[in-house]
Structure formats: structure tokens, C-alpha cells
N, C-alpha and C positions, 0 to 999 in steps of 0.2 A: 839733518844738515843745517849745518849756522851759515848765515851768510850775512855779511856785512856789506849795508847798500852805500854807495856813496863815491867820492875820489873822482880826479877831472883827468881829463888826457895830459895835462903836464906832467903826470905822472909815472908817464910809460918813459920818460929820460933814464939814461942809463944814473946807476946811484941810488934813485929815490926804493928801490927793492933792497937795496943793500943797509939802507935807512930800516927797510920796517925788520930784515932779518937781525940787526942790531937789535933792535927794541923788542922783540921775542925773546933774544936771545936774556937779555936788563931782566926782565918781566920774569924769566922761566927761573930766573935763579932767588925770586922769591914766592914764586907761585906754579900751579900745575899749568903743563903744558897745553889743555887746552884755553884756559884763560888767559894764558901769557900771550897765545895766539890772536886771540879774541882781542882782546885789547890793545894788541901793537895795530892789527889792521883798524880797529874803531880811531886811534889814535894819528894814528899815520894820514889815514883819511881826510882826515878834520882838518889837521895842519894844510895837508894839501888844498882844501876848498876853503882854505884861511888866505892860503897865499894867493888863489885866482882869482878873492875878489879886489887885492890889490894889484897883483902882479898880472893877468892874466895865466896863460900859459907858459909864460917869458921865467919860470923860476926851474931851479937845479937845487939837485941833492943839498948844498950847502944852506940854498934857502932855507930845504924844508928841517934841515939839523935845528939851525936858531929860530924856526917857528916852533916847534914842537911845545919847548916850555911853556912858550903864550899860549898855545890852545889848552894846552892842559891845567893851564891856572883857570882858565875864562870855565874849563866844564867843571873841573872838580875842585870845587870851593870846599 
């Protein structure tokens, strides 16, 4: 079993699942499906505890759309 630790309770807003099934969905169409999996949740996550250490819990779906890129530049240089 893979399991990916991490992501805050802002999380559970409606949207932000809709968010990581998009980015599975990006990911699957250049890579196998368990890796596309893998890395939308490692992804999604991150974004997430990107936004709570500025936003608190106080962000939405839309937040975590236009966090995404910033966290993904800040890991993968």
C-alpha cells in the first residue's frame, strides 16, 4: 500500500477533490496510472500546506488551482 502523508483540513471544502481528480486525470495522460495517482496526491497535498501556512484554513478550490504551479516549481527544480 502507497500512502501519501500530509494535506490540512482545509482540504475537505468541496472542489479541492475535484482539483486532485483533474491532476490525475493531466498526469495519467502522460504517465501510468499509478504514478499519475501518486503524484497528484503528493502534489495536491503540498499546495494545500502551502496555502495554510499563509491562508490558514480560510482557502477554496480556486486557491489551491493558482497554488499548485508555485509548489511545484519550489519542489521540482
Amino acid at each position: 500500500m502507497i500512502e501519501i502523508s500530509g494535506g490540512v483540513p482545509g482540504m475537505t471544502k468541496g472542489g479541492t477533490g475535484d482539483v486532485l481528480a483533474g491532476m490525475a486525470a493531466a498526469f495519467y495522460c502522460k504517465s501510468d496510472a499509478l504514478t499519475s495517482a501518486v503524484a497528484a496526491s503528493f502534489f495536491n497535498k503540498k499546495a494545500g500546506e502551502d496555502l495554510f501556512k499563509t491562508m490558514g484554513n480560510n482557502f477554496n478550490a480556486s486557491d489551491l488551482v493558482d497554488q499548485l504551479p508555485k509548489t511545484m516549481k519550489n519542489i521540482v527544480k
